[in-house]
PDB file of N, CA, C and O in Angstrom:
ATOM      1  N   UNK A   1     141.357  51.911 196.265  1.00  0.00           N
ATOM      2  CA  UNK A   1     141.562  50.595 195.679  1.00  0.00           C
ATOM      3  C   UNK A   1     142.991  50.095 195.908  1.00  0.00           C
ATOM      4  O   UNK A   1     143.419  49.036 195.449  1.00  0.00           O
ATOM      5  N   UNK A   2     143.640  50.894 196.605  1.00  0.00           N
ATOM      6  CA  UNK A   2     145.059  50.408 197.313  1.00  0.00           C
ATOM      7  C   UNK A   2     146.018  50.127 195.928  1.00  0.00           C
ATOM      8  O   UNK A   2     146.768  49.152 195.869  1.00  0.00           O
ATOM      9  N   UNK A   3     145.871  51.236 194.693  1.00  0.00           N
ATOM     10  CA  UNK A   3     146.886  50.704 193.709  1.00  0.00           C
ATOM     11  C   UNK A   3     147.767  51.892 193.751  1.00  0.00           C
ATOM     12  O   UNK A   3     147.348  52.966 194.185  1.00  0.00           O
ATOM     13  N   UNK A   4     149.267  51.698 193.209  1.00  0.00           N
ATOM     14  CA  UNK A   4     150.014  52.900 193.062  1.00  0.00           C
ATOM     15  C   UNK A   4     150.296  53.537 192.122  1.00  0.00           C
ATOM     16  O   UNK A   4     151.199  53.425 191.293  1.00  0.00           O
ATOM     17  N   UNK A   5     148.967  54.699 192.332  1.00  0.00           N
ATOM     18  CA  UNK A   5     148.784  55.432 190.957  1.00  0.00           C
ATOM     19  C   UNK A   5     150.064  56.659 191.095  1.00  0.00           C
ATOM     20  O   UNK A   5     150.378  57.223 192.143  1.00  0.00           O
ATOM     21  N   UNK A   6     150.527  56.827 190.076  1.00  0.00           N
ATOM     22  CA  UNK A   6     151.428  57.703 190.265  1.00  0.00           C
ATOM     23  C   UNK A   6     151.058  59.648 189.416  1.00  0.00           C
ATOM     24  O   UNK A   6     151.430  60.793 189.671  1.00  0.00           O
ATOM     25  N   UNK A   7     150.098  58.948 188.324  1.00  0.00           N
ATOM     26  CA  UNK A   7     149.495  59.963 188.140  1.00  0.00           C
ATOM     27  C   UNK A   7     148.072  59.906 187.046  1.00  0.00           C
ATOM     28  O   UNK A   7     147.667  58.792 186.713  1.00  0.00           O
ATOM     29  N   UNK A   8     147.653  60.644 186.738  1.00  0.00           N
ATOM     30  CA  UNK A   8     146.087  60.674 186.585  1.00  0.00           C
ATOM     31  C   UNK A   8     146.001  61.595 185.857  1.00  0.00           C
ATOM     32  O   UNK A   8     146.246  62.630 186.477  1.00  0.00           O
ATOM     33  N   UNK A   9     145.659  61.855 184.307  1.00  0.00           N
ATOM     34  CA  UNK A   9     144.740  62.692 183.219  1.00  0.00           C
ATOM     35  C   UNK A   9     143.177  62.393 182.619  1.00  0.00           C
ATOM     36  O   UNK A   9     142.710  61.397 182.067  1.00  0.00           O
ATOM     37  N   UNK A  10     142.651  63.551 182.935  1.00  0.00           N
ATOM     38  CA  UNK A  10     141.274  63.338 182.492  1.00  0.00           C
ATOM     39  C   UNK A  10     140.956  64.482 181.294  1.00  0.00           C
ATOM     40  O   UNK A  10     140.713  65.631 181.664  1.00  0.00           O
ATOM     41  N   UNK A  11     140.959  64.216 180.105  1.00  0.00           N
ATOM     42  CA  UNK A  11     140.579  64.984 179.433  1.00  0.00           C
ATOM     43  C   UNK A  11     138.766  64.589 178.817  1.00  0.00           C
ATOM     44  O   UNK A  11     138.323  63.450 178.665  1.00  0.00           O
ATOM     45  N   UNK A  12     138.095  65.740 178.592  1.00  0.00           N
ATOM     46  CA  UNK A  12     137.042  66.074 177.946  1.00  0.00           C
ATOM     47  C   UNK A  12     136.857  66.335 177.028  1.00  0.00           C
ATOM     48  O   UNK A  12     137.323  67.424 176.692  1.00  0.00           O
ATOM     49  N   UNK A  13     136.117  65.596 176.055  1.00  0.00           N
ATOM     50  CA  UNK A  13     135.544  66.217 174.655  1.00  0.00           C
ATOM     51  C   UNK A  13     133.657  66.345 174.917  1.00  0.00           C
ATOM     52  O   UNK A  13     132.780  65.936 175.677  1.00  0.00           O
ATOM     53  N   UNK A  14     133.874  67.351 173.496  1.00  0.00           N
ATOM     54  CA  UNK A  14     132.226  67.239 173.678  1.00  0.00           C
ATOM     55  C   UNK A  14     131.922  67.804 172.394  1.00  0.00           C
ATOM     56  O   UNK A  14     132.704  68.586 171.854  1.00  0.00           O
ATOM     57  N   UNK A  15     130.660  67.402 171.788  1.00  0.00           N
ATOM     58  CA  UNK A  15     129.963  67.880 170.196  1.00  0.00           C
ATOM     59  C   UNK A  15     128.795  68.411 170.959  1.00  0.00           C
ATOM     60  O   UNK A  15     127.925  67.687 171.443  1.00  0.00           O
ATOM     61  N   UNK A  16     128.826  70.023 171.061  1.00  0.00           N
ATOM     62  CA  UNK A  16     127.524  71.191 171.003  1.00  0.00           C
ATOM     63  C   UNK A  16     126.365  70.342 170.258  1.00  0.00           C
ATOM     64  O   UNK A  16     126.712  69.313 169.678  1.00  0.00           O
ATOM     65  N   UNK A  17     125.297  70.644 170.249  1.00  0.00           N
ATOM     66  CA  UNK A  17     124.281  71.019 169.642  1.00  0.00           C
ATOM     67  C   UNK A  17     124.429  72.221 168.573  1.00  0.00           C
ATOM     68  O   UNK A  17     124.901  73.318 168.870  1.00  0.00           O
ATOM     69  N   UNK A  18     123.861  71.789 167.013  1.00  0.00           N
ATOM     70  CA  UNK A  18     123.592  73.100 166.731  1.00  0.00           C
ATOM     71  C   UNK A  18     122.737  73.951 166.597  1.00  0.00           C
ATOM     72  O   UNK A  18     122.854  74.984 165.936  1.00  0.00           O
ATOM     73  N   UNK A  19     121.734  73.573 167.253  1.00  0.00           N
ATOM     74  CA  UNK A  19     120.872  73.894 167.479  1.00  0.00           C
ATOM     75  C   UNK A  19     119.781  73.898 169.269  1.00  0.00           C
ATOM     76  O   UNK A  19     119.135  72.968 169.752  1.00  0.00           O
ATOM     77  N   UNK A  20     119.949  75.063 169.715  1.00  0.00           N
ATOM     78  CA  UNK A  20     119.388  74.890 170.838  1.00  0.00           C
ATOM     79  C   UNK A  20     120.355  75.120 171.996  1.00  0.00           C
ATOM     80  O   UNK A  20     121.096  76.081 171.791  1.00  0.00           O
ATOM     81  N   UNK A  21     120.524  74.560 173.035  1.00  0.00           N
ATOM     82  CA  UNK A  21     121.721  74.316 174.201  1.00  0.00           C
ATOM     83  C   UNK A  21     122.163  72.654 174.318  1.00  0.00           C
ATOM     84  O   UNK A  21     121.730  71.766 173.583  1.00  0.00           O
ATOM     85  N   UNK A  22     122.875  72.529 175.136  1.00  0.00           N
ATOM     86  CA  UNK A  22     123.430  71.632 175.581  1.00  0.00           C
ATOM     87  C   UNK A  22     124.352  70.917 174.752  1.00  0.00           C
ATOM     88  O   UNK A  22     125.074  71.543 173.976  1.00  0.00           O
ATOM     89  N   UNK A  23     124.417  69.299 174.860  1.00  0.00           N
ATOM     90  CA  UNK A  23     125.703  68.151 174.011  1.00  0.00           C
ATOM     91  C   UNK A  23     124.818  67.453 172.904  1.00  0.00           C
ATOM     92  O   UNK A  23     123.604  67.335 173.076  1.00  0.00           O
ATOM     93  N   UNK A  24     125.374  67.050 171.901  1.00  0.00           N
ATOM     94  CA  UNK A  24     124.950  65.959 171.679  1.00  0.00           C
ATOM     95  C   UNK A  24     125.754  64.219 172.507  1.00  0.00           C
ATOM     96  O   UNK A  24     125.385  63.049 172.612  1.00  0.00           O
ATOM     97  N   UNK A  25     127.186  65.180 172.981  1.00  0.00           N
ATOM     98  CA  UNK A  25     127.338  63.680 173.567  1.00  0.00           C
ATOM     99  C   UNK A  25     128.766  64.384 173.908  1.00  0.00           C
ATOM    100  O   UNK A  25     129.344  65.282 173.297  1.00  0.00           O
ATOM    101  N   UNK A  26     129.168  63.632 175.163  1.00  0.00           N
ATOM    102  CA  UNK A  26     130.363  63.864 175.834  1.00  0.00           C
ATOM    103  C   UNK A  26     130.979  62.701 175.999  1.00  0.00           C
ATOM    104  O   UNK A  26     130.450  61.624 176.275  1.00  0.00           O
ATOM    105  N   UNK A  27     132.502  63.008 175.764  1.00  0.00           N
ATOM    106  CA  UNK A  27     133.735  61.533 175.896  1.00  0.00           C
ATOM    107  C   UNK A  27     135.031  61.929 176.440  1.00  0.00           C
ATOM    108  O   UNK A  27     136.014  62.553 176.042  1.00  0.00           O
ATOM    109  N   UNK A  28     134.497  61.070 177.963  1.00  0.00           N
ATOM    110  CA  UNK A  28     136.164  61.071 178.945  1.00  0.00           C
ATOM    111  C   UNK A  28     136.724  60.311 178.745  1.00  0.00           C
ATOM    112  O   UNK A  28     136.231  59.214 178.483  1.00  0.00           O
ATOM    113  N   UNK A  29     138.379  60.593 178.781  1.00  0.00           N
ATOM    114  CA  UNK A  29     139.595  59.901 178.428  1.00  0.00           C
ATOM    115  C   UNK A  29     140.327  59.993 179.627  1.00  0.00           C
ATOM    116  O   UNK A  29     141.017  60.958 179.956  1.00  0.00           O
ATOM    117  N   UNK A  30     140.146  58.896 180.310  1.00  0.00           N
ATOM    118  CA  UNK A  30     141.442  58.704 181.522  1.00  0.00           C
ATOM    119  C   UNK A  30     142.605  58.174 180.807  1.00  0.00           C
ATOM    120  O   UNK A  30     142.683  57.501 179.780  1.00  0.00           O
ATOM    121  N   UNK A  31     143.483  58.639 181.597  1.00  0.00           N
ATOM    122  CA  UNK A  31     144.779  57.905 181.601  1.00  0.00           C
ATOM    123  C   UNK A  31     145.251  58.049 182.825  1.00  0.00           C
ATOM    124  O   UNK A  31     145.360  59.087 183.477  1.00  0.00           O
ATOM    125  N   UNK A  32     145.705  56.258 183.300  1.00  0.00           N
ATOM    126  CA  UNK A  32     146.207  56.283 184.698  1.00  0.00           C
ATOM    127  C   UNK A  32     147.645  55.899 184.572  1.00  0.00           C
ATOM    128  O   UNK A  32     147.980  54.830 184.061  1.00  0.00           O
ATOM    129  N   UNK A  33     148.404  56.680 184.988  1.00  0.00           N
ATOM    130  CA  UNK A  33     149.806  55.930 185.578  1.00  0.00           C
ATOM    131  C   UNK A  33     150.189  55.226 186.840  1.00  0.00           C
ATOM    132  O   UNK A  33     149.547  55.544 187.842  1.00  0.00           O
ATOM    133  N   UNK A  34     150.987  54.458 186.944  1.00  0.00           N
ATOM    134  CA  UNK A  34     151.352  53.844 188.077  1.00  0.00           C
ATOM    135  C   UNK A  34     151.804  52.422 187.541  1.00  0.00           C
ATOM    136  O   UNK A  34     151.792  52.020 186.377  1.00  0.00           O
ATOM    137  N   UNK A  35     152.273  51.653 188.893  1.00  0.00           N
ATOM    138  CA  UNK A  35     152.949  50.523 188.875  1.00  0.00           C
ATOM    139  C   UNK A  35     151.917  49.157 189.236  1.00  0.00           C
ATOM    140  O   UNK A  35     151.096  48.906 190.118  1.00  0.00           O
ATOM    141  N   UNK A  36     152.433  48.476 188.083  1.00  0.00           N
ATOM    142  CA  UNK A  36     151.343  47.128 188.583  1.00  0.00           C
ATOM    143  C   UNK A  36     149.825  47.818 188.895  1.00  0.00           C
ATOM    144  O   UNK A  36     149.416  48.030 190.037  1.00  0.00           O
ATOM    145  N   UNK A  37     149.155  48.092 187.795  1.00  0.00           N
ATOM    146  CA  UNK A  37     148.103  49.241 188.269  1.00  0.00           C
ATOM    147  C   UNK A  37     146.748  48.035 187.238  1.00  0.00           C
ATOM    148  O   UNK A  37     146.757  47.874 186.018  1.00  0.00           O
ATOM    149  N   UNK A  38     145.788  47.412 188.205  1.00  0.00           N
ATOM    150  CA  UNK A  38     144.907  46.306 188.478  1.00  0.00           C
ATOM    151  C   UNK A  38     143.638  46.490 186.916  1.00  0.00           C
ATOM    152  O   UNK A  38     142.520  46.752 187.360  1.00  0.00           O
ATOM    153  N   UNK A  39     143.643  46.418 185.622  1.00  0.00           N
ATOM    154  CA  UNK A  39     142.531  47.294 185.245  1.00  0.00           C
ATOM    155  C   UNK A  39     141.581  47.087 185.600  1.00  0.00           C
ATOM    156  O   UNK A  39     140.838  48.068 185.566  1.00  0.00           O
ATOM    157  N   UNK A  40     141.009  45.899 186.104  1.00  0.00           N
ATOM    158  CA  UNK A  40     139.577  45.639 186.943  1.00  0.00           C
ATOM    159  C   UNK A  40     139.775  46.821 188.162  1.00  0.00           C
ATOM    160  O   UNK A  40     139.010  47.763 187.957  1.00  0.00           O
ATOM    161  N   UNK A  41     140.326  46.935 188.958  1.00  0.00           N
ATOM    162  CA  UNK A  41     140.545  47.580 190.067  1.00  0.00           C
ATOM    163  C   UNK A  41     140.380  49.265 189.470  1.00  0.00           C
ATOM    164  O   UNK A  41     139.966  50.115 190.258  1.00  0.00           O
ATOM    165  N   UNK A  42     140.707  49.620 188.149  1.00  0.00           N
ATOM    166  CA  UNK A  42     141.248  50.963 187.540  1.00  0.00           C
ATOM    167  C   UNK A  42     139.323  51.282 186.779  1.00  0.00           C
ATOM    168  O   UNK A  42     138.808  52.399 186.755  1.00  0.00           O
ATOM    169  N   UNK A  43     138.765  50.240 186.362  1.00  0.00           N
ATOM    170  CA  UNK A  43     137.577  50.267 185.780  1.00  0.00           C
ATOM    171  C   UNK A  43     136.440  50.332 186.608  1.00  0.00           C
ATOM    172  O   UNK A  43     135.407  50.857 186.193  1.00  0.00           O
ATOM    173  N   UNK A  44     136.564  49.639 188.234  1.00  0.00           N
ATOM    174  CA  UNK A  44     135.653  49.713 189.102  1.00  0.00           C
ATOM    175  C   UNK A  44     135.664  51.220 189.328  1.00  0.00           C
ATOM    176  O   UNK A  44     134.595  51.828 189.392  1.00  0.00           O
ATOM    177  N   UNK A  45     136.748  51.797 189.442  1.00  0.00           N
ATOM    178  CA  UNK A  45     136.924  53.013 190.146  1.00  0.00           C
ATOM    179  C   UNK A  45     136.526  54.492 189.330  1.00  0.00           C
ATOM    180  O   UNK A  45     136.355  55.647 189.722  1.00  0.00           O
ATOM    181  N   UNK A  46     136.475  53.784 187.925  1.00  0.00           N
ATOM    182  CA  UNK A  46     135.870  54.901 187.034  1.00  0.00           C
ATOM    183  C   UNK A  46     134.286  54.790 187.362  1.00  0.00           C
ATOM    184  O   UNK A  46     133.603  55.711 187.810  1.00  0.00           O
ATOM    185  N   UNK A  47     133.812  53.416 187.033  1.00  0.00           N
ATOM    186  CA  UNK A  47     132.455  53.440 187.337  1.00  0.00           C
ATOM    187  C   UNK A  47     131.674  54.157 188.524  1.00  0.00           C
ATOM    188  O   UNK A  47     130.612  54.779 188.577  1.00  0.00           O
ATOM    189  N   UNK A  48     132.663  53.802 189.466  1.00  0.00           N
ATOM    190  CA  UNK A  48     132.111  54.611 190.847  1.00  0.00           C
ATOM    191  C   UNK A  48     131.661  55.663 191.017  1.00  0.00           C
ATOM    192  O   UNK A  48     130.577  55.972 191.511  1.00  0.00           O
ATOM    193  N   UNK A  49     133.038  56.728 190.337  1.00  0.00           N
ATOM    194  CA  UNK A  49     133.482  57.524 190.292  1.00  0.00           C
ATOM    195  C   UNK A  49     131.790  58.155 189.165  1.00  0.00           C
ATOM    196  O   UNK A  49     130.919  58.925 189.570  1.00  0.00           O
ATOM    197  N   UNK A  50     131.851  57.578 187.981  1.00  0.00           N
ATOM    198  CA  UNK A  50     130.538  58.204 187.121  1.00  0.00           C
ATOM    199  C   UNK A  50     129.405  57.996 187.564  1.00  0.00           C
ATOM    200  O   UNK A  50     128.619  58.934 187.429  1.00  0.00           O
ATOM    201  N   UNK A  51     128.927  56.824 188.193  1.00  0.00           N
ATOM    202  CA  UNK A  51     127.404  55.845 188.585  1.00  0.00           C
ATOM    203  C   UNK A  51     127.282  56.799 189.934  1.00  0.00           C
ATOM    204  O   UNK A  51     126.506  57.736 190.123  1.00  0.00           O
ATOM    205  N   UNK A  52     128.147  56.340 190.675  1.00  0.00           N
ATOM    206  CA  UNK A  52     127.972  57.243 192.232  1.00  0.00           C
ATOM    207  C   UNK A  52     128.122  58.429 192.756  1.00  0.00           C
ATOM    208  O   UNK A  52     127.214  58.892 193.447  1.00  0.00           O
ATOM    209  N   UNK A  53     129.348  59.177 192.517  1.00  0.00           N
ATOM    210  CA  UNK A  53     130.037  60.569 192.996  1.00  0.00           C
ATOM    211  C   UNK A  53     130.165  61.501 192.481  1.00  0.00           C
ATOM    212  O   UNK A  53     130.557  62.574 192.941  1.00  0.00           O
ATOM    213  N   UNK A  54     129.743  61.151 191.078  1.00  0.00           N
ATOM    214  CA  UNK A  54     130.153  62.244 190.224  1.00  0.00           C
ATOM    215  C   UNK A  54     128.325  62.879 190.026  1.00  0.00           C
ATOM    216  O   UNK A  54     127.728  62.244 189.157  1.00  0.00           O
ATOM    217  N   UNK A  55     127.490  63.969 190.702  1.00  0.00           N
ATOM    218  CA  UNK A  55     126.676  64.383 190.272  1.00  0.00           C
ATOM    219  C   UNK A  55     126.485  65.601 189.141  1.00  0.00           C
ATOM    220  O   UNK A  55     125.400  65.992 188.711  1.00  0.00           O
ATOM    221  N   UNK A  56     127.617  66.033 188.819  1.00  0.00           N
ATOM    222  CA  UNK A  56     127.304  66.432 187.424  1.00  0.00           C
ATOM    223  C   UNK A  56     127.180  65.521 186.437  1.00  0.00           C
ATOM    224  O   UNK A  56     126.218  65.537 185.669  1.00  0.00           O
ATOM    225  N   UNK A  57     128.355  64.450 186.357  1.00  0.00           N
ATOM    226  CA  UNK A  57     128.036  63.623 185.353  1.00  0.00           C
ATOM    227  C   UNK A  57     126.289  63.105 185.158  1.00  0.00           C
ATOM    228  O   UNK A  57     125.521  63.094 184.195  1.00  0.00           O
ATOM    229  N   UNK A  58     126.200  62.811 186.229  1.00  0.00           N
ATOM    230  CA  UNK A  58     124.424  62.267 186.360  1.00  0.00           C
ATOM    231  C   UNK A  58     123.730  62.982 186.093  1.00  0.00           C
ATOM    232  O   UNK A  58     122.780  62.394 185.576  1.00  0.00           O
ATOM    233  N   UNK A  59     123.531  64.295 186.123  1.00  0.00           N
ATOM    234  CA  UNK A  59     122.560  65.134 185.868  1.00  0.00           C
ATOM    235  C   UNK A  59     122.796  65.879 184.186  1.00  0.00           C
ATOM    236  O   UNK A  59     121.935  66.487 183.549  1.00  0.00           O
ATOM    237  N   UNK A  60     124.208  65.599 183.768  1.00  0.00           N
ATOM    238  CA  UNK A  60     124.419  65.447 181.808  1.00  0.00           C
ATOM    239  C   UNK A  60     124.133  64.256 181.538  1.00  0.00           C
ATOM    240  O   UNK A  60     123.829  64.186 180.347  1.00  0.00           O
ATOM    241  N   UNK A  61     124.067  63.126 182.124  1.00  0.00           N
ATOM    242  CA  UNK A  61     123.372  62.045 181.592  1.00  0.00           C
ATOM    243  C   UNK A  61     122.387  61.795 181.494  1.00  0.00           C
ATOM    244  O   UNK A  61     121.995  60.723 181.031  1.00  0.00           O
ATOM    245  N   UNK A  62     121.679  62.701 181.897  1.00  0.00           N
ATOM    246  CA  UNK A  62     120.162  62.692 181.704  1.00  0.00           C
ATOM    247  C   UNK A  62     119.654  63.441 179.904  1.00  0.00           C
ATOM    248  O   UNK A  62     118.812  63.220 179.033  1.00  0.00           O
ATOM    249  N   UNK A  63     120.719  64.319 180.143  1.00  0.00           N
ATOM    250  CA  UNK A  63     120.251  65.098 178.658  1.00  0.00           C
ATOM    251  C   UNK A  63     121.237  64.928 177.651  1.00  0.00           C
ATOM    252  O   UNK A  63     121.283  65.705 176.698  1.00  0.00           O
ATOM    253  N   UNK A  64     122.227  63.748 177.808  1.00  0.00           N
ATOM    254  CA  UNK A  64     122.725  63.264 176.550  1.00  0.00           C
ATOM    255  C   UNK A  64     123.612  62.489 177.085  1.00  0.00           C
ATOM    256  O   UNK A  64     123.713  62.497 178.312  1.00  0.00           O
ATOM    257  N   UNK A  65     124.601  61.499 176.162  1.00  0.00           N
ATOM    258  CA  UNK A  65     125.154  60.138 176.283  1.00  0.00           C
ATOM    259  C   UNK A  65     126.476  60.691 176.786  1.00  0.00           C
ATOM    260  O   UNK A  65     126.940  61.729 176.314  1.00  0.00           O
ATOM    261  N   UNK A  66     127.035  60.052 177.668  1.00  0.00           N
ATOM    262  CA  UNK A  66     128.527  60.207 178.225  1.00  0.00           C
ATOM    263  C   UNK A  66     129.197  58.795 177.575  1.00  0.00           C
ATOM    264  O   UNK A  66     128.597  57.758 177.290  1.00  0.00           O
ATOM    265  N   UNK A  67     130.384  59.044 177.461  1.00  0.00           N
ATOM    266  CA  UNK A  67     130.774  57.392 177.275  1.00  0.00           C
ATOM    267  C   UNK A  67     132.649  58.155 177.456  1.00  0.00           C
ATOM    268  O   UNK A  67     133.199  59.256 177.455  1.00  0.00           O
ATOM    269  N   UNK A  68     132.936  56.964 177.563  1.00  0.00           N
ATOM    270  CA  UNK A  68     134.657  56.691 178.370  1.00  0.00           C
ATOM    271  C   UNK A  68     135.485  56.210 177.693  1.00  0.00           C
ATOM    272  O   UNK A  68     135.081  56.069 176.538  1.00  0.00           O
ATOM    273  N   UNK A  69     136.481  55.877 177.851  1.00  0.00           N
ATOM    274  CA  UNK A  69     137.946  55.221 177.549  1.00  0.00           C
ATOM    275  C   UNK A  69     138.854  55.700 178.943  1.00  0.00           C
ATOM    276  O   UNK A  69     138.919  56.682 179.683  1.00  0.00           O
ATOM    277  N   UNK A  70     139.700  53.954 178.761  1.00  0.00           N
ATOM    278  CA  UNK A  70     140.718  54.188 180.092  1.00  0.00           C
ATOM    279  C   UNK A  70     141.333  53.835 179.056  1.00  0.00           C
ATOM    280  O   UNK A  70     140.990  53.266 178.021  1.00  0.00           O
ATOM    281  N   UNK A  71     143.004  54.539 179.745  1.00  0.00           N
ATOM    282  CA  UNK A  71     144.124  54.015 179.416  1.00  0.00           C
ATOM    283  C   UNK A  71     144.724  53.777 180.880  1.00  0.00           C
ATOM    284  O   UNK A  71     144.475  54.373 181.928  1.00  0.00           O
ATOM    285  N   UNK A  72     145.899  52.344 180.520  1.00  0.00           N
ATOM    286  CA  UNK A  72     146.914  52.323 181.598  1.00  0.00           C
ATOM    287  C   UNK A  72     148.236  52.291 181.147  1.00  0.00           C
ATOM    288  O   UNK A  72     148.562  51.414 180.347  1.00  0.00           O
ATOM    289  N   UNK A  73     149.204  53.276 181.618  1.00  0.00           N
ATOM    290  CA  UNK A  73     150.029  53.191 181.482  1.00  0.00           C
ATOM    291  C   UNK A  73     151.176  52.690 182.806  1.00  0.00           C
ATOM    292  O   UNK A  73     151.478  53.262 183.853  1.00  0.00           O
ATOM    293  N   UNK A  74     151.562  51.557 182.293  1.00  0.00           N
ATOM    294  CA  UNK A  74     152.846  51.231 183.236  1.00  0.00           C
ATOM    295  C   UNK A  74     153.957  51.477 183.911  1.00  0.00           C
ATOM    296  O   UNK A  74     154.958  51.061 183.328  1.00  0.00           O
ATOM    297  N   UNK A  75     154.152  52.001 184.927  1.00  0.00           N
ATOM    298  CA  UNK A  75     155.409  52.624 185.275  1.00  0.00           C
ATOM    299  C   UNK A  75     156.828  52.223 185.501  1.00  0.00           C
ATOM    300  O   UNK A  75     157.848  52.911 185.542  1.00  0.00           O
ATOM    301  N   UNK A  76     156.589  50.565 185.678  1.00  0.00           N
ATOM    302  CA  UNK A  76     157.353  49.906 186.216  1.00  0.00           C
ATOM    303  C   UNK A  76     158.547  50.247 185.964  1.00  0.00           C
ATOM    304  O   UNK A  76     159.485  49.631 186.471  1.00  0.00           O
TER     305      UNK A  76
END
């Protein structure tokens, strides 16, 4: 997406089941750094990133809810 990310955290949460295997539900937290950094441009690229490339995500989304948060932080 031609932006200048300077750096990138992805942390994971998640609530087990207590019963049985798997989530009841998983929540990624980006945080992007960089300069002049687009959030349309920063939000397409998460989507991509979950909808398209990411096949684990797709195959836990089948057996419970993922959901997100971006942050941007400015470097300027």
């Amino acid at each position: 997406m031609r932006q200048e990310l300077t750096g990138l955290t992805v942390t994971v949460t998640s609530d087990k089941k207590r019963e049985g295997s798997g989530y009841d539900g998983i929540h990624v937290e980006y945080e992007f750094r960089g300069r002049a950094l687009s959030r349309e441009k920063v939000e397409r690229a998460v989507t991509l990133s979950e909808e398209k490339y990411c096949t684990v995500g797709g195959a836990l989304r089948q057996a419970t809810t993922i959901t997100h948060q971006i942050t941007i932080i400015d470097e300027e």
